[in-house]
C-alpha positions as CSV (number, residue, x, y, z in Angstrom):
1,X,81.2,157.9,82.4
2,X,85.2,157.5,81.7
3,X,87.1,160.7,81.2
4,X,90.4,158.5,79.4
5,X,87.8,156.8,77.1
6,X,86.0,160.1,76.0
7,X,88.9,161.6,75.7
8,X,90.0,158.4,73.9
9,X,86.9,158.9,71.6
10,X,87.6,162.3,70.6
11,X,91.1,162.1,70.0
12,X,89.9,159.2,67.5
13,X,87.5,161.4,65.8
14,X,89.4,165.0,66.0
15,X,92.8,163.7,65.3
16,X,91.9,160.6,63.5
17,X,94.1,158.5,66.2
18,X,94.0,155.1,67.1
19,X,94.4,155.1,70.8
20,X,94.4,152.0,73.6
21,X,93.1,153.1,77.7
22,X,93.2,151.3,80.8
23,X,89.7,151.3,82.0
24,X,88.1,150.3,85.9
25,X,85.4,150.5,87.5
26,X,82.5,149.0,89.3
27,X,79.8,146.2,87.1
28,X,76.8,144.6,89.4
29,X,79.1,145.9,92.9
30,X,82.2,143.9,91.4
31,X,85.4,146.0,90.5
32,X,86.2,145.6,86.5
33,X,89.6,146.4,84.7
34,X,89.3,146.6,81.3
35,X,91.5,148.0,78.5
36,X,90.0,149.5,75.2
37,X,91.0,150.1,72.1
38,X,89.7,153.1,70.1
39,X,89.8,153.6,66.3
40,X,88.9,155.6,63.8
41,X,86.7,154.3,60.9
42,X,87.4,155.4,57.6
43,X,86.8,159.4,56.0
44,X,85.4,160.6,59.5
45,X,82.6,158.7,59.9
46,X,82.8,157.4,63.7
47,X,84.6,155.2,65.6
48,X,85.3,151.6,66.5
49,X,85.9,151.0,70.2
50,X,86.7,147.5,71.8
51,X,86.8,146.8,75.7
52,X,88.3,143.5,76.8
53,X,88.0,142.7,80.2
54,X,91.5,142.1,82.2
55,X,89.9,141.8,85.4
56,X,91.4,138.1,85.9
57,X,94.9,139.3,84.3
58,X,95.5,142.4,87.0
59,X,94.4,139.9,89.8
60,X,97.1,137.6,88.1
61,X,99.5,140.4,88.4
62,X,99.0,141.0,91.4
63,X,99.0,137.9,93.0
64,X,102.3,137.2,91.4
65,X,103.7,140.6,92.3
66,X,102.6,139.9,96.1
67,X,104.2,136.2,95.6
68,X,107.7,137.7,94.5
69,X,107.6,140.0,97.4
70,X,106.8,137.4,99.8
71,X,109.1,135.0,98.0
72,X,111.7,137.5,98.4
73,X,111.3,138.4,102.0
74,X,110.8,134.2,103.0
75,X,114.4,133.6,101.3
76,X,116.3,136.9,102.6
77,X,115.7,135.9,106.5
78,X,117.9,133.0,106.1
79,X,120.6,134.4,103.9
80,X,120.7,137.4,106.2
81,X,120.9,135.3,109.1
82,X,123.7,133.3,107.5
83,X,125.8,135.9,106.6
84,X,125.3,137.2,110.2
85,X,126.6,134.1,111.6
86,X,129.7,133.8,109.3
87,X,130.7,137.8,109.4
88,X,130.7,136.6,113.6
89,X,133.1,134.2,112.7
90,X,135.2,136.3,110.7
91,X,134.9,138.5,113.6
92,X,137.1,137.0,115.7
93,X,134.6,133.9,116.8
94,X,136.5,131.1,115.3
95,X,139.1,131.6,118.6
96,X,136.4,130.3,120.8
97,X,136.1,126.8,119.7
98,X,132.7,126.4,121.6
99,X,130.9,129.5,120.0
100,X,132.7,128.7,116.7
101,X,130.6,125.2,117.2
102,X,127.6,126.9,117.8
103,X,127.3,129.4,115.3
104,X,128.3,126.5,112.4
105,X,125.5,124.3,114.1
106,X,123.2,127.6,113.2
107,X,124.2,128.4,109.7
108,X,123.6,124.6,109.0
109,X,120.3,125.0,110.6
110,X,119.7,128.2,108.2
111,X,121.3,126.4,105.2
112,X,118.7,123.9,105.8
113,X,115.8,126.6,105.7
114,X,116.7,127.8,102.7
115,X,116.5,124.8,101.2
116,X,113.1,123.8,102.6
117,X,112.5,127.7,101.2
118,X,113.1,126.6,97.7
119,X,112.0,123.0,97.5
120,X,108.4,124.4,98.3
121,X,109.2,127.2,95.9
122,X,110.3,124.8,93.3
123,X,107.4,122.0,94.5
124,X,104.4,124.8,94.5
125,X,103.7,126.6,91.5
126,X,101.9,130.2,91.2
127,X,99.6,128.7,88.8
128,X,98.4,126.0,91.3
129,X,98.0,128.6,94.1
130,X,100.2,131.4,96.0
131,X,99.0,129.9,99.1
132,X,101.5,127.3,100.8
133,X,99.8,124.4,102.4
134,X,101.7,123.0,105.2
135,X,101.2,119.8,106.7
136,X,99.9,119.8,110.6
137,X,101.7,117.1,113.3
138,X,102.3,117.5,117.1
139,X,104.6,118.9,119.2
140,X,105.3,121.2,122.5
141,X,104.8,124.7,121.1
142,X,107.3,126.1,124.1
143,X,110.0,124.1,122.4
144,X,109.9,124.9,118.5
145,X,109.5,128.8,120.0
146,X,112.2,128.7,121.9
147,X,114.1,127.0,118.7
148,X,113.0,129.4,116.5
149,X,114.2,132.0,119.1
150,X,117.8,130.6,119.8
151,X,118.6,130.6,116.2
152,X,118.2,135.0,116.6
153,X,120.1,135.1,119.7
154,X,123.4,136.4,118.0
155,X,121.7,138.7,116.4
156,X,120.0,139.9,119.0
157,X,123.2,140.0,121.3
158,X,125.1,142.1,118.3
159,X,122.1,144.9,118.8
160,X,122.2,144.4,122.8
161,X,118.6,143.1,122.5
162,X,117.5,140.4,124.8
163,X,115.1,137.6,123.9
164,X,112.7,135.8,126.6
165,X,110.0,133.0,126.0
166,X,107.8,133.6,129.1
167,X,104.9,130.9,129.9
168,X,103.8,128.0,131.6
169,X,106.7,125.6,132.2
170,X,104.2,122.5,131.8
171,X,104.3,120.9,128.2
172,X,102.0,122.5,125.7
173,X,101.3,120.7,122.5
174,X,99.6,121.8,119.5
175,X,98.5,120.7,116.4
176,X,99.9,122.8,113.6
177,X,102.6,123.5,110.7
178,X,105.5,123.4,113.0
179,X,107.3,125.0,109.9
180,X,104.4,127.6,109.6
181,X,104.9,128.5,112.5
182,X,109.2,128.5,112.9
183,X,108.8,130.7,109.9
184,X,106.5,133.1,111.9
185,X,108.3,133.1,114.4
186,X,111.6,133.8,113.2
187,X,109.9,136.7,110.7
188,X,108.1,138.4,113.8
189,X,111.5,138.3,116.2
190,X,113.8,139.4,113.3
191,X,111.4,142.0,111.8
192,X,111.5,143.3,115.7
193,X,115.3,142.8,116.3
């Protein structure tokens, strides 16, 4: 049924030619990749063809593409953040001694993302599993959001954007990654900003 092996086929037998084709399709409702050698057998009398199935090596692939892009994205947010911070500095911040203060107080806080970024890099392999489980504990969810929010406000001020955490003003606690969700957080409001 597969027009690159046919043609693999009779380029083996025409043009005595060893040839290799990528190969998918669908086995028992489950999507198959497989790649197939082709090769002639000796004074034109037919050909040898091989299929090896790389189903489990393209999902590999693609789960370590999709880990480098995400892995990529995670660690940018900080450093663009932190180069945001210190080109407001260089800007002419450092004369205010109290913003000065602030804005250090948030590329420490950054600095110390990107750290957290690459110890569960480091501590996580893609072998074990692309997924990143994150430990749950307690807190009031209105108080890591608005957190997670201050540390965009510059940003969000350079772009004349304005940032509000609307809600109930009692305590709300939840039980949750409050890293998973600081990293949401910050992702969803930047990507925005």
């Amino acid at each position: 049924k597969s027009k690159p092996l046919r043609s693999a086929i009779q380029r083996a037998r025409k043009k005595n030619q060893a040839t290799e084709v990528e190969l998918e399709g669908e086995i028992a409702g489950t999507q198959r990749h497989f790649h197939a050698q082709v090769s002639p057998l000796p004074e034109g009398q037919g050909v040898v063809t091989v299929l090896h199935d790389v189903t489990t090596l393209r999902q590999e692939d693609r789960i370590r593409r999709d880990f480098v892009a995400n892995a990529s994205h995670e660690l940018r947010t900080p450093l663009t953040a932190i180069r945001g911070f210190a080109e407001t500095i260089e800007d002419g911040a450092n004369r205010d001694p109290e913003a000065t203060l602030r804005i250090v107080g948030e590329i420490v806080r950054y600095s110390q993302r990107q750290q957290r970024l690459v110890d569960d890099l480091t501590s996580h392999s893609l072998a074990e599993s692309p997924l990143h489980e994150y430990e749950a504990e307690t807190f009031d969810v209105r108080e890591r959001c608005w957190e997670s929010f201050s540390s965009l406000e510059l940003n969000a001020e350079r772009k004349q954007i304005s940032i509000r955490l609307e809600g109930s003003d009692r305590p709300t606690p939840v039980c949750l990654s409050a890293r998973a969700l600081d990293q949401s957080l910050v992702n969803l409001v930047e990507n925005g900003i």
